[in-house]
C-alpha positions as CSV (number, residue, x, y, z in Angstrom):
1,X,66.1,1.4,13.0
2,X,62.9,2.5,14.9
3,X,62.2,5.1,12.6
4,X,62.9,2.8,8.8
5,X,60.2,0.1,10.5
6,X,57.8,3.1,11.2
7,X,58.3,3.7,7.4
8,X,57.8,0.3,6.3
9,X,54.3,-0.1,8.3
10,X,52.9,3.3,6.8
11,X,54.1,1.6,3.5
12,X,51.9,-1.2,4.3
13,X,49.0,0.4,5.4
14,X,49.1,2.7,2.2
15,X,48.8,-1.0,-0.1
16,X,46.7,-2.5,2.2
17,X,44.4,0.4,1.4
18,X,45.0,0.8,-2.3
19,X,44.5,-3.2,-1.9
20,X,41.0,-2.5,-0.4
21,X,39.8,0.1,-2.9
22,X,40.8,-2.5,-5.9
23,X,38.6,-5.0,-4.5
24,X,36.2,-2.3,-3.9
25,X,36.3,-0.9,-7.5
26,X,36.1,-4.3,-9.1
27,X,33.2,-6.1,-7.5
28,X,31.2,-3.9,-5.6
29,X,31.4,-0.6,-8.0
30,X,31.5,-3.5,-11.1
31,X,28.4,-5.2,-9.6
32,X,26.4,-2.0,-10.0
33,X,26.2,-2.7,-13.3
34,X,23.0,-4.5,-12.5
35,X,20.7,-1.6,-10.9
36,X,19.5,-2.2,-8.1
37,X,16.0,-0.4,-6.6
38,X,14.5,-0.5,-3.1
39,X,10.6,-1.0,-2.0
40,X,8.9,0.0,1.1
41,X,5.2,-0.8,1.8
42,X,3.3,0.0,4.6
43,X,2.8,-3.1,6.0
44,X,3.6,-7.1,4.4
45,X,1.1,-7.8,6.6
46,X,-1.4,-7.8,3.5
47,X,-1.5,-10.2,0.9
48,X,-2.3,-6.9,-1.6
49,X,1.2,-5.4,-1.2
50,X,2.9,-8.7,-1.4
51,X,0.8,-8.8,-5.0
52,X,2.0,-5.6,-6.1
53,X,5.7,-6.6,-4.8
54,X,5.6,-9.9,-7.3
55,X,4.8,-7.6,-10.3
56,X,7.6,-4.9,-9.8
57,X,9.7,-7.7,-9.0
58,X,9.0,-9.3,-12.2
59,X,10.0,-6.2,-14.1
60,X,13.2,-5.3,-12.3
61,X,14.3,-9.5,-13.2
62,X,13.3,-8.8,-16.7
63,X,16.0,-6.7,-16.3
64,X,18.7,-8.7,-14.5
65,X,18.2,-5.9,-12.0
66,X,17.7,-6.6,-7.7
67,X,14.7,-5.4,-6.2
68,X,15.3,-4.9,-2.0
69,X,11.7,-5.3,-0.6
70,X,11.2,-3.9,3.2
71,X,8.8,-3.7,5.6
72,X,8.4,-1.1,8.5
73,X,5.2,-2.5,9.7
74,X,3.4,0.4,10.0
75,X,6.4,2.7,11.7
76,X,6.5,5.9,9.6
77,X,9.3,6.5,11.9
78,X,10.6,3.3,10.3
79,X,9.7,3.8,6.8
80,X,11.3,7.1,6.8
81,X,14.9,5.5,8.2
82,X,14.0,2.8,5.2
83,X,14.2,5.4,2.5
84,X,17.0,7.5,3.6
85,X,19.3,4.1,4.5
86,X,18.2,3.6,0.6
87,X,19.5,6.7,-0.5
88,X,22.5,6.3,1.7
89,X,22.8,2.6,-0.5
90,X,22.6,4.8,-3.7
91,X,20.1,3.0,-5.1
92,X,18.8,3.6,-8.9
93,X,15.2,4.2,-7.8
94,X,12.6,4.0,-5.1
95,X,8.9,3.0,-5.1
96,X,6.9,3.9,-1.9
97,X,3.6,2.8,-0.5
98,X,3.5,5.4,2.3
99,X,2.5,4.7,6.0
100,X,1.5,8.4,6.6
101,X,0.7,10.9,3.5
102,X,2.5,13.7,5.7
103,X,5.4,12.2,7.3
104,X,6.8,10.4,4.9
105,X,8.1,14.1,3.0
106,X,11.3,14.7,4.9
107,X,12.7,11.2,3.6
108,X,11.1,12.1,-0.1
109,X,12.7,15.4,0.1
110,X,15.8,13.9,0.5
111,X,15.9,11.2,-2.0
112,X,14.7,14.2,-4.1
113,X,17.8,16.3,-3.2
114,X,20.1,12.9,-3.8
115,X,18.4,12.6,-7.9
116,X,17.5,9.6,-6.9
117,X,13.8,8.6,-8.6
118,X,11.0,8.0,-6.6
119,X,7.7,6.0,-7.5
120,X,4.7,6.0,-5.3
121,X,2.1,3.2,-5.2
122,X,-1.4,2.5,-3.8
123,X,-1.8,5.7,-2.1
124,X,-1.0,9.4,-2.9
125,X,1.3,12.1,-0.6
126,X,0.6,15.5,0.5
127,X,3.3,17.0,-2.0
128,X,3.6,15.1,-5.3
129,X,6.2,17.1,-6.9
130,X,8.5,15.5,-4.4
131,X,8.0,12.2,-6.7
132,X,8.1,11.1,-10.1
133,X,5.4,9.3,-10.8
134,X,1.9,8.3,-8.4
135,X,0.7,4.7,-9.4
136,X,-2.9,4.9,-7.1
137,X,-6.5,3.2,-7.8
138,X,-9.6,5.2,-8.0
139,X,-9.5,5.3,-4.7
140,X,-12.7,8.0,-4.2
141,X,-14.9,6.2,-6.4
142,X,-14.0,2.9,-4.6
143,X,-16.2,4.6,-2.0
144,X,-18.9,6.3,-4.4
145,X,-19.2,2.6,-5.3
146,X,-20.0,0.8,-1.9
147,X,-22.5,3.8,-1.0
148,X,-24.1,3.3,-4.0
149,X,-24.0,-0.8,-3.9
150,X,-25.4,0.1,-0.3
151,X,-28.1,2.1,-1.3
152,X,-29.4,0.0,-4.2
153,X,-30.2,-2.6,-1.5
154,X,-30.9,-0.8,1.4
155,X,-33.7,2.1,1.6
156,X,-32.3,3.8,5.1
157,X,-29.2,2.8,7.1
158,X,-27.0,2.9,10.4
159,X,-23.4,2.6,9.3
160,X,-20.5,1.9,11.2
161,X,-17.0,3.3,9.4
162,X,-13.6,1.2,9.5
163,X,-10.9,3.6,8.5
164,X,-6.8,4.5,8.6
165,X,-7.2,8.7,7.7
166,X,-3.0,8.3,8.0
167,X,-3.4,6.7,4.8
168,X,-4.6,8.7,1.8
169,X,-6.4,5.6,-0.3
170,X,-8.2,4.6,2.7
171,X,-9.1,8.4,3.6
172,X,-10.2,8.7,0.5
173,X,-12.2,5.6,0.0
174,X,-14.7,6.9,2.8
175,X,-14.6,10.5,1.9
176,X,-16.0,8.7,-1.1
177,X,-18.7,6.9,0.9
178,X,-19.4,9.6,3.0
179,X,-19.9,12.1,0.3
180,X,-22.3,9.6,-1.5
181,X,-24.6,9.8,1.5
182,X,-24.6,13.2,2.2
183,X,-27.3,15.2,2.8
184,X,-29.5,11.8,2.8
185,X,-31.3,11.7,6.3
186,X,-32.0,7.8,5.6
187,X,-28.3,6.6,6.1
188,X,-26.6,7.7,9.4
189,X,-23.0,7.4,10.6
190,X,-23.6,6.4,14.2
191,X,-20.3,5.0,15.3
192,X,-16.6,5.0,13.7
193,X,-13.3,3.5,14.6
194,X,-9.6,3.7,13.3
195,X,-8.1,0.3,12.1
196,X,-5.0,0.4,10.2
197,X,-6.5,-1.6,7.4
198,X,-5.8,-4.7,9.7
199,X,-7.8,-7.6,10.5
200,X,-6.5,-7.7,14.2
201,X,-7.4,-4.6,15.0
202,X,-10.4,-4.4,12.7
203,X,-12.2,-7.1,15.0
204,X,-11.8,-5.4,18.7
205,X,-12.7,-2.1,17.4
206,X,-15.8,-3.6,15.8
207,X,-17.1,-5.2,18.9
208,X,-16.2,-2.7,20.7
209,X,-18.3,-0.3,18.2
210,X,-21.2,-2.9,18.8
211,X,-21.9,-2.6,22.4
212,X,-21.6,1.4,22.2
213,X,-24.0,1.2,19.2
214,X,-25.9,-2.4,18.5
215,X,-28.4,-0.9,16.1
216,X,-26.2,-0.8,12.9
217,X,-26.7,-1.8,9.6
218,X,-23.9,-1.6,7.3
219,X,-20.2,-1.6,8.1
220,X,-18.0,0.3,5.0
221,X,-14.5,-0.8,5.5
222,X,-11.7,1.3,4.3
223,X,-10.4,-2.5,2.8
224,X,-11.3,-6.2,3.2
225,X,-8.7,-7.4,6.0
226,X,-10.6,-5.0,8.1
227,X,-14.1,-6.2,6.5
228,X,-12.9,-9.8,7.3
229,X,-12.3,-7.9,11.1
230,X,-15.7,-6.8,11.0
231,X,-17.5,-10.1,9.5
232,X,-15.4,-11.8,12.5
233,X,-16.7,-9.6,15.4
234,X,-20.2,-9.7,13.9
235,X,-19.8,-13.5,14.4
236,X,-18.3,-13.4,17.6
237,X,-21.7,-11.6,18.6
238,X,-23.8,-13.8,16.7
239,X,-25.1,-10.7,14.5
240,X,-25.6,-12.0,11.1
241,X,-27.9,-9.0,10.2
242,X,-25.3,-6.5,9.2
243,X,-24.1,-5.9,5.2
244,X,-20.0,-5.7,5.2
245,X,-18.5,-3.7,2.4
246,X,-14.4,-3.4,1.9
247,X,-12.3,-3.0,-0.9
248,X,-9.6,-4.9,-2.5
249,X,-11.3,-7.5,-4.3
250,X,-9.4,-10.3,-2.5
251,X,-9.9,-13.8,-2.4
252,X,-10.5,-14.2,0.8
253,X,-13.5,-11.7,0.9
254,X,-14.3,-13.2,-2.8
255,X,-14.8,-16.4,-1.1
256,X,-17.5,-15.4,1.2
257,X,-19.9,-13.9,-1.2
258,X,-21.4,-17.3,-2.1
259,X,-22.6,-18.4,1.5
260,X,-21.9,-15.5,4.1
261,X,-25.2,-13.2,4.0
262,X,-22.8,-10.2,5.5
263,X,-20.1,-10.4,2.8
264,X,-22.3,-7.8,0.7
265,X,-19.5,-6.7,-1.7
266,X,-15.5,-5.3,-2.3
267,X,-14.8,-3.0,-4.9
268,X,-11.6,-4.8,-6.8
269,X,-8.3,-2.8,-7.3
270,X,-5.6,-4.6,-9.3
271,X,-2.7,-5.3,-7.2
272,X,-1.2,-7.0,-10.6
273,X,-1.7,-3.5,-12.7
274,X,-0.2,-1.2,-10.0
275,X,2.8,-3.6,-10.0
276,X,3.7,-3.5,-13.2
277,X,3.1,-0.5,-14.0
278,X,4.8,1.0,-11.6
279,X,8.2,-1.5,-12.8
280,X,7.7,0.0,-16.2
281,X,7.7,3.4,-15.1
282,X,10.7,3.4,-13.3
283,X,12.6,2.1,-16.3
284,X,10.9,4.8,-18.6
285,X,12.2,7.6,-16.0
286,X,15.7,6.2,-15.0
287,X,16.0,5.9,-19.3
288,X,15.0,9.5,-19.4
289,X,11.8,9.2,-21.0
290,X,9.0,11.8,-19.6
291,X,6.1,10.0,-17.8
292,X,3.0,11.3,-16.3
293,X,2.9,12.4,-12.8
294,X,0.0,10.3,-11.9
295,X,-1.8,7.2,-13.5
296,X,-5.4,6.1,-12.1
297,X,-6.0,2.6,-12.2
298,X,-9.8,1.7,-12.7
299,X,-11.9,-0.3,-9.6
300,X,-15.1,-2.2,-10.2
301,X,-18.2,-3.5,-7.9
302,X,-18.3,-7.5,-6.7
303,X,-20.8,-9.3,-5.0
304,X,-22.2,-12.7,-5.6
305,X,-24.3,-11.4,-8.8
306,X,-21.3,-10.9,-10.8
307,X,-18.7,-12.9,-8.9
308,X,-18.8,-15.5,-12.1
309,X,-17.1,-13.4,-14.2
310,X,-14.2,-12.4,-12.4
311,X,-11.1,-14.8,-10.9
312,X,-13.0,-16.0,-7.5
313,X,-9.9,-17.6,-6.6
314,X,-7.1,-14.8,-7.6
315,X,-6.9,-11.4,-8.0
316,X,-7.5,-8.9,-11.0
């Protein structure tokens, strides 16, 4: 007796599992018949990623597809669990806006090993073959741009830098500013602080930077939250003698141009281009179409002499 209700229990534990695998095969394996893709920016923090975000969304709808947006707030530790819990998920593709240009390659390498596609956006890591496709601004010129914005106006200068060197677009927005002045005795880097790219921590480090060194001129931020930062501290210390460059081309920093003297000018990426873009691309790759390994969106100069004919109250 003991032994036939033994029997009878394995029997039910054998449907109940053959029971479970149905269900599974019909609606979750069924459901994947709408791809689904994951996103991980280095911060949501920033009304630019949340821009970008919108446009790849947009695409993957298009679609009938599901876009899974996530944000590690500035943990590469994070952002790295992000991509491999993606992987795990089996998603159809990945884009990336990496925290840390280093770091972030163990995760890469593994969605690599896994076959799943991998799109990077806004910034650029150390070992692009472990990624399809780089979607990035001019980044270097961004800075080239500011320097020379700077110099136009200015005949000699004390400069404060704002930068996140974790990040390759911001590292190489200043290597672009920094280059531009070279060898020029009349503009001097006399004090430099890290930031994140964030407003919070763009203001402290700013008035921080101004009682080590008050005599400054200009202040090149790596992007304008932390030009916003800077235009706050200088506030804060009643300096309203100081140019503030950033980048972006946001609306917040657009907005000052027309009655704050220290909003000097932001060189405009387009948020709207990298996003879709980088939606088309991914289709193109997961369809098996070849696509270039990196596309270079254009940026341009804004101040309040040409502020008329761009979108003052959106972005580009």
């Amino acid at each position: 007796m003991r032994s036939n209700k033994s029997f009878i229990w394995k029997i039910i534990i054998v449907l109940n599992i053959a029971i479970i695998c149905f269900i599974y095969m019909q609606y979750i394996v069924a459901d994947r018949e709408h791809k689904v893709f994951g996103v991980t920016y280095m911060t949501m923090n920033n009304p630019f990623y949340k821009i970008i975000n919108n446009e790849i969304l947009k695409i993957v709808e298009e679609h009938n597809d599901v876009l899974i947006t996530l944000d590690p707030a500035l943990d590469i530790e994070k952002q790295n669990e992000q991509i491999y819990d993606l992987v795990e998920k089996r998603v159809d593709g990945i884009f990336v806006n990496p925290i840390d240009f280093q770091k972030i390659s163990p995760a890469l390498e593994y969605a690599k090993k896994k076959g799943i596609p991998v799109i990077i956006v806004d910034s650029q890591i150390q070992n692009k073959e472990l990624v399809d496709c780089t979607i990035v601004s001019d980044n270097y010129n961004a800075g080239v741009q500011c320097a020379t914005a700077m110099m136009n106006r200015l005949d000699k200068a004390n400069i404060f830098l704002l930068k996140h060197t974790t990040a390759k677009s911001a590292e190489d927005r200043i290597k672009g500013f920094t280059d531009t002045i070279k060898g020029n005795d009349n503009y001097k880097i006399i004090n430099e602080s890290e930031c994140e790219g964030q407003l919070e921590k763009a203001m402290p480090a700013t008035q921080k930077m101004l009682e080590e060194t008050p005599d400054v001129d200009v202040i090149m931020a790596l992007n304008d939250p932390s030009a916003l930062g800077a235009i706050a501290a200088l506030e804060s210390k009643q300096r309203y003698d100081v140019l503030v460059y950033g980048v972006d081309g946001t609306p917040d920093m657009k907005s000052l141009f027309k009655y704050n003297p220290m909003a000097a000018g932001t060189v405009a990426q387009s948020p709207i281009s990298i996003g879709k873009i980088a939606g088309e691309k991914m289709y193109d790759i997961i369809s098996g179409e070849n696509v270039e390994k990196e596309v270079i969106v254009p940026v341009f100069f804004i101040n309040k002499d040409n502020l008329n004919k761009y979108d003052e109250k959106g972005w580009q």
